[in-house]
N, C-alpha and C positions, 0 to 999 in steps of 0.2 A: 841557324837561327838561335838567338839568345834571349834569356830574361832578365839578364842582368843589368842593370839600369847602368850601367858602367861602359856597355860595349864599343865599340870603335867602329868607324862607320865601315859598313859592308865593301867589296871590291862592286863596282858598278860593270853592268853587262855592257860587251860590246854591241858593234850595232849588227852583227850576227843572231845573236842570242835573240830569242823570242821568250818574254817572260809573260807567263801563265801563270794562272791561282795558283796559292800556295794549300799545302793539306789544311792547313791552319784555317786559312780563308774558305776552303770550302767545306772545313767543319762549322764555320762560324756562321756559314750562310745556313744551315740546316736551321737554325734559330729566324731565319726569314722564313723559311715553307711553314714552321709551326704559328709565326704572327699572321701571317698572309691569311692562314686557315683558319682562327678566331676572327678577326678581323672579317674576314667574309661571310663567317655564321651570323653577322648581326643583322646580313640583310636577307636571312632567312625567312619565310613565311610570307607574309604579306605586308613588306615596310612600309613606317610612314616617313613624314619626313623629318618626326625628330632621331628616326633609325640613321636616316640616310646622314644627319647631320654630327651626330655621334660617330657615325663610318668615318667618315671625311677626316675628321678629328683625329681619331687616332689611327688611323691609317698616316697619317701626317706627321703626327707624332713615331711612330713607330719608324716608317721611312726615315727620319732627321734624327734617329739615335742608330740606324745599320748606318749611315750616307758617312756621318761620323768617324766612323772608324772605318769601313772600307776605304776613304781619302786615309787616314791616316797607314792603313798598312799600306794603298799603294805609295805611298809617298818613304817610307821608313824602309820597306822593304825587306833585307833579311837581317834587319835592325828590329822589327816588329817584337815587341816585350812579349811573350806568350799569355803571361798572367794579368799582364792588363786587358789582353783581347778577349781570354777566358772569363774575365771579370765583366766584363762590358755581354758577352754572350748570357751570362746566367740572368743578368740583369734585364737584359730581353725578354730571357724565357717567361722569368717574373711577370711583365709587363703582357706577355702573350698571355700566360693563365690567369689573370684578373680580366681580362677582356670581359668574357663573359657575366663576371659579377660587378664589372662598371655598368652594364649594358641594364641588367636588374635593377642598379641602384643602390647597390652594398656600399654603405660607406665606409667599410674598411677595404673592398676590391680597390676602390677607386683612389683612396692614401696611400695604399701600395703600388699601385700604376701611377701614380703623380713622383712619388720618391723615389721608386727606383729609376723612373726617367729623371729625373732631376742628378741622381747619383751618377748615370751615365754619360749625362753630358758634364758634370763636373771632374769623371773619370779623364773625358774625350780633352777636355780643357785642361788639364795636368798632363796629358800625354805629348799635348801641344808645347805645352811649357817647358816638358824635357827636354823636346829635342832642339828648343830655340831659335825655330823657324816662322816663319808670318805665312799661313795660309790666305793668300790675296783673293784665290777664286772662291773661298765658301767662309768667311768672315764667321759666319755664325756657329763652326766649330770649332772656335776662339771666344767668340765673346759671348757674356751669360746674361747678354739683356733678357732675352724670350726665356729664361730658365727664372728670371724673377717672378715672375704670375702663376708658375707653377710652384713654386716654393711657398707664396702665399696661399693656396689655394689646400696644403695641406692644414689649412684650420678653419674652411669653409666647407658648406655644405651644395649639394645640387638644389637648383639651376648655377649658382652664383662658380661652383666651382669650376663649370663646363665652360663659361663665359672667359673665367681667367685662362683655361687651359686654350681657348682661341687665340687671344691677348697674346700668351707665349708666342704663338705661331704667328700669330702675326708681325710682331715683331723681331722676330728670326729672316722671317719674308721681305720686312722693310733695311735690316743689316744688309741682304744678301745683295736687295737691290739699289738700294740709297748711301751706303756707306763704297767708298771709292778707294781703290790700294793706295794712294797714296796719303788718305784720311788712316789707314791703318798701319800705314808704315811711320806716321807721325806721331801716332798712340805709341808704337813701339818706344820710338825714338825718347819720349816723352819720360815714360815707365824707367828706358835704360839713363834716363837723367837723375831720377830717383834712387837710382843705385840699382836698381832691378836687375838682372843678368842680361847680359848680350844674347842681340840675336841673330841668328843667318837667313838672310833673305835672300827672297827667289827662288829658283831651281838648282838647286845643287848638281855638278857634274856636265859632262859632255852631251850635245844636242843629242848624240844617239841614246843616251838613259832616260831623256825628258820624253824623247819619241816613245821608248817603251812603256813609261809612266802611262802617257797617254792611249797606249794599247791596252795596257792592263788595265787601266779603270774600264774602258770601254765593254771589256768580256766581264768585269764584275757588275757593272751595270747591265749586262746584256743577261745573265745569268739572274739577275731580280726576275727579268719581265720573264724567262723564259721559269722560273717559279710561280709566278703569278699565272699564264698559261697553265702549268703542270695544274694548278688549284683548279682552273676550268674542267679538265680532265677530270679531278678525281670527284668534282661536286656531280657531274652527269655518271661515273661510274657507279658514285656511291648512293644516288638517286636511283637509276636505275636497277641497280641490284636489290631493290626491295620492294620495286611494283612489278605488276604481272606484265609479263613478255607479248606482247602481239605487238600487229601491224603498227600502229601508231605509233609503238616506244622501236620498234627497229627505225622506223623515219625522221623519227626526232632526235634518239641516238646517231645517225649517219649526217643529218643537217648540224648537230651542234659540235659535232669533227668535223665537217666540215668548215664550219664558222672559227674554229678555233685556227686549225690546220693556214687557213687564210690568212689570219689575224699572224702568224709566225712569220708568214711567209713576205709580210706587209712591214714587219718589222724587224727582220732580217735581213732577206736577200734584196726588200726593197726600201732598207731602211738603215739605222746606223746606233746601235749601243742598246736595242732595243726599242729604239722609238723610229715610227714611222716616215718615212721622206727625208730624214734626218742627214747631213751628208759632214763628214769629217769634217773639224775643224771651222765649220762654221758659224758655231755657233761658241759666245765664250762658255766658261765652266757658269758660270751666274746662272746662263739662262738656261743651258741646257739641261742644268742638273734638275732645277725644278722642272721642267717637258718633262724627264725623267718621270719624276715621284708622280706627276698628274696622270700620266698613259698609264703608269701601273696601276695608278687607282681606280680609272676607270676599265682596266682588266679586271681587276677585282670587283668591279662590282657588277662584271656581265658576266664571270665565272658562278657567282653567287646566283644571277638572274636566270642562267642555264640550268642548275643547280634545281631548283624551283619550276621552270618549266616542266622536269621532268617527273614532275609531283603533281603537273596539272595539263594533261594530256588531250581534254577537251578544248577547255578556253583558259588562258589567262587572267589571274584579277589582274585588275587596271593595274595596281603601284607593282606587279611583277612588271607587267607589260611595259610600263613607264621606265622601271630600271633599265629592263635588256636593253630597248630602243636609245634613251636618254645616256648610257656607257657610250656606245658605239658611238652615237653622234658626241660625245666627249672625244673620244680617242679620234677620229675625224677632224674634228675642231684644231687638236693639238699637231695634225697631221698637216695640216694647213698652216699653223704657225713655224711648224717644222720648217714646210718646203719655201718660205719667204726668205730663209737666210741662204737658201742657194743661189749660186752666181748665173745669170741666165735663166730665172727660171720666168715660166710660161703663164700670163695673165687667163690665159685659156684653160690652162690646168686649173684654175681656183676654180673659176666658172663651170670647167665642163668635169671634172671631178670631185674637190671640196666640197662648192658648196651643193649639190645634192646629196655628196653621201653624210653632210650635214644635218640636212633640212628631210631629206625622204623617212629615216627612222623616226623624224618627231613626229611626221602627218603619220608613219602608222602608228605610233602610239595614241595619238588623237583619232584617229578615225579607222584602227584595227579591233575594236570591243568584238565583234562579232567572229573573226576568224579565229581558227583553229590554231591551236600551241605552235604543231608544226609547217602551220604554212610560216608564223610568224617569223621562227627563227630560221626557215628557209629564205626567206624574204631578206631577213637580216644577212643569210649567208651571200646572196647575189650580190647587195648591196655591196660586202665587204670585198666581194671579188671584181667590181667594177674596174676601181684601178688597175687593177694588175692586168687586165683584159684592154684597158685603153691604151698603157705604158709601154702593153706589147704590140698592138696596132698602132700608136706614136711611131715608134722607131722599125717597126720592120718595114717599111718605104725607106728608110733611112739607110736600112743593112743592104735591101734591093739595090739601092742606086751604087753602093758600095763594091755589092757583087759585081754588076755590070759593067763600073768602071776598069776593074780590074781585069 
């Protein structure tokens, strides 16, 4: 691996070769577990909903400056600059320790969280420009429409700056889904009319390097959420470890491992890049990227909601209660969008999976005031265990008749 902006392109893996993170990239992601963990102290205590909407936000933000550059290293590969990735990393960290003095109100937290994002996707859009390629499936780590509201927004004040920093995102969101490769291969075209420098389009190299691409984003995506989880972990560790020990916090310690442990295993062994139901290649990079950022986020904010249960071991206030329930029935929601882009799948599955593990965490959030922390998030755990308990009842008639035939 080189930093020299001069290098020659890498020798590309055969289709042997199985290509994994590189040290680079899993030093880089450590600047994910650090945003992840600000990021989720906001919905500490008992949020309202301009907490929740502030989460969203920069969680959104945060997500669209790692998503950046991990496309960019898997795509570069052992072309990957070190010092621009090192640059883009410190530029996170930035963005991770103002968290909490946007969250205040600091209006200097919140100019340095606006610029050093703005820096970084100006970074990610030069790095683009280097390598004179047209990224088709994520437009928006090309083009700097959504970086313009944040650039204004360094000479505004809150609410008005909070509004623009949506604005961005919004318009990142409407690139990602409204602008078409060949509206962007036209822009190229257009630019290299201008005298611009040429570019190389498409995929570079043999179908088995495009295959690996496709492999390696997957384990860097897979490796977010399995961050995002680890933050579930440490917010019930680090709650725990400073209330007193009895019955109740051993029950609600072993329900929120369980709840978690499920949540892996849904997004795992029964899921794909991190996201639940999700199955290879089904879905394009457009859409799945954002399923991506949405399931982690609402990981993050049932890690947070765990996190706080274990702070309140009688009953829940309502806006905890409303978080853990309203997460899960998010990530549900998204699980359901998931399994629509499967070939064959099952109108029964919506119905007799979906939509209760939808709709069952809203009614307890609406009508659980009364029960205990731990039956809640036991509740929660069942729920999350359904699928995997129907998925296995689904098909074990299927393996029976398999056996028998044989």
């Amino acid at each position: 691996m080189s930093d020299d902006d001069t290098t020659a392109p890498a020798p590309q893996p055969t289709s042997e070769e199985n290509r994994h993170a590189s040290w680079l990239e899993l030093f880089f992601d450590l600047v994910a577990v650090a945003g992840v963990a600000q990021i989720a102290h906001l919905l500490h205590g008992v949020p309202d909903l301009a907490d929740l909407g502030l989460y969203a936000l920069l969680f959104l933000a945060f997500w669209t400056a790692w998503i950046c550059f991990t496309l960019y290293a898997n795509v570069a590969y052992e072309n990957t600059h070190i010092r621009t990735v090192l640059a883009a990393m410190f530029g996170m960290a930035v963005m991770a320790a103002a968290v909490a003095g946007v969250h205040e109100g600091d209006d200097r937290h919140a100019r340095v969280f606006a610029l050093a994002y703005v820096l970084i996707r100006a970074l990610a859009s030069r790095a683009w420009q280097h390598r004179r390629q047209i990224l088709v499936d994520w437009p928006a780590a090309q083009m700097s429409l959504g970086v313009i509201p944040w650039t204004v927004s360094l000479w505004t004040h809150s609410p008005t700056r909070y509004w623009l920093w949506a604005l961005g995102i919004a318009l990142d969101l409407y690139v990602t889904f409204a602008v078409s490769a060949r509206d962007i291969v036209e822009h190229q075209e257009a630019r290299e009319r201008r005298g611009d420098r040429p570019s190389r389009r498409g995929s570079a190299g043999s179908p088995s390097f495009a295959r690996s691409q496709t492999e390696h984003l997957s384990e860097r995506l897979g490796l977010f959420v399995i961050i995002v989880l680890g933050e579930g972990v440490a917010q019930v560790v680090g709650a725990t470890s400073e209330a007193e020990w009895d019955t109740k916090l051993y029950m609600l310690a072993v329900a929120a491992f369980f709840l978690l442990a499920t949540l892996w295993s849904l997004s795992f062994r029964h899921g794909y890049a991190g996201v639940p139901h999700l199955a290879a290649g089904v879905l394009p990079a457009r859409a799945a990227l954002p399923l991506h950022c949405f399931v982690s986020g609402c990981l993050a904010a049932l890690a947070a909601g765990l996190g706080a249960a274990a702070e309140h071991l009688e009953t829940l206030p309502d806006a905890t209660r409303w978080l853990l329930c309203s997460a899960l029935a998010g990530y549900f929601l998204l699980s359901g969008l998931a399994w629509l882009g499967r070939a064959g799948r099952e109108r029964r599955w919506l119905l007799c999976v979906a939509l209760p593990c939808c709709v069952l965490p809203l009614l307890l959030a609406a009508f659980g005031a009364h029960l205990r922390t731990v039956a809640v998030v036991w509740l929660l755990a069942l729920i999350a265990l359904w699928p995997i308990r129907y998925e296995h009842r689904s098909t074990k008639p299927a393996k029976q008749a398999v056996d028998s035939g044989s």
